[in-house]
C-alpha positions as CSV (number, residue, x, y, z in Angstrom):
1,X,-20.2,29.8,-31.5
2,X,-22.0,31.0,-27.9
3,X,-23.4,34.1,-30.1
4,X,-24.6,32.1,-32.9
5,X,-26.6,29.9,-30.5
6,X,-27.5,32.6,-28.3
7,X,-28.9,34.3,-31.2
8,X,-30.8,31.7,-32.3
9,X,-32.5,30.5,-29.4
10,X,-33.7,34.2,-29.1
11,X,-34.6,34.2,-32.8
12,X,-36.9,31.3,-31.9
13,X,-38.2,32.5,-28.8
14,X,-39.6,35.0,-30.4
15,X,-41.0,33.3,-33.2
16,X,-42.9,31.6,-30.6
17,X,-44.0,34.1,-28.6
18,X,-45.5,35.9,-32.0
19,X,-47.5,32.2,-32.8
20,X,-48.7,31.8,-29.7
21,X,-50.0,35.3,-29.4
22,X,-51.9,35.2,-33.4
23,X,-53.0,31.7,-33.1
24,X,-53.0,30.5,-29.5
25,X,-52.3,27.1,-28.7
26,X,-53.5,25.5,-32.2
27,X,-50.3,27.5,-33.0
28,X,-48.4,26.3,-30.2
29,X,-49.2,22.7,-31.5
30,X,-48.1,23.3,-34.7
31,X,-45.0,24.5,-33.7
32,X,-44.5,21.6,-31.7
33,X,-45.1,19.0,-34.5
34,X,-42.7,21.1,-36.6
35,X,-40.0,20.4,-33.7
36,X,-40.7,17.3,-32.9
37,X,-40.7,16.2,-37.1
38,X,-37.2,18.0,-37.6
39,X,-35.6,16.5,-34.2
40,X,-37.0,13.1,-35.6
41,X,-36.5,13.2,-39.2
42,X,-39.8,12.8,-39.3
43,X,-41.3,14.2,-42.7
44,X,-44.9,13.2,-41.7
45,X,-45.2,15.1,-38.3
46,X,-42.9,18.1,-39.9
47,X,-45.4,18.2,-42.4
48,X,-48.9,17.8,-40.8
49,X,-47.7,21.1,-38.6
50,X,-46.3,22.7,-41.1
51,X,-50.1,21.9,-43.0
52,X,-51.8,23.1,-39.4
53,X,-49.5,26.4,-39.1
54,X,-50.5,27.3,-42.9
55,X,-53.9,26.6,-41.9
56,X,-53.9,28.5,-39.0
57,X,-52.3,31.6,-41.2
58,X,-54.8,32.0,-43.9
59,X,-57.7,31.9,-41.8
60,X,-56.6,35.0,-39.9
């Protein structure tokens, strides 16, 4: 249970760290509202940074 979590707080550490770095902090914000949406239940705010992260990705 400690490795699964463990794992998977690295796993999104380093999704993170990869965002931040392509798309700075639109990226980071986007992220956020993805969080913040799923902690919620929110489908609005999972959905508007789910929108800005897609955004963000094909304009690179």
């Amino acid at each position: 249970m400690v490795v699964l979590e463990l794992r998977s707080a690295l796993f999104t550490m380093g999704v993170d760290q990869l965002i931040q770095s392509l798309y700075g902090a639109p990226g980071l914000l986007a992220l956020l509202l993805i969080g913040v949406g799923v902690k919620a239940r929110s489908r609005s705010c999972a959905a508007v940074g789910a929108v800005v992260l897609m955004l963000l990705m094909t304009q690179a």
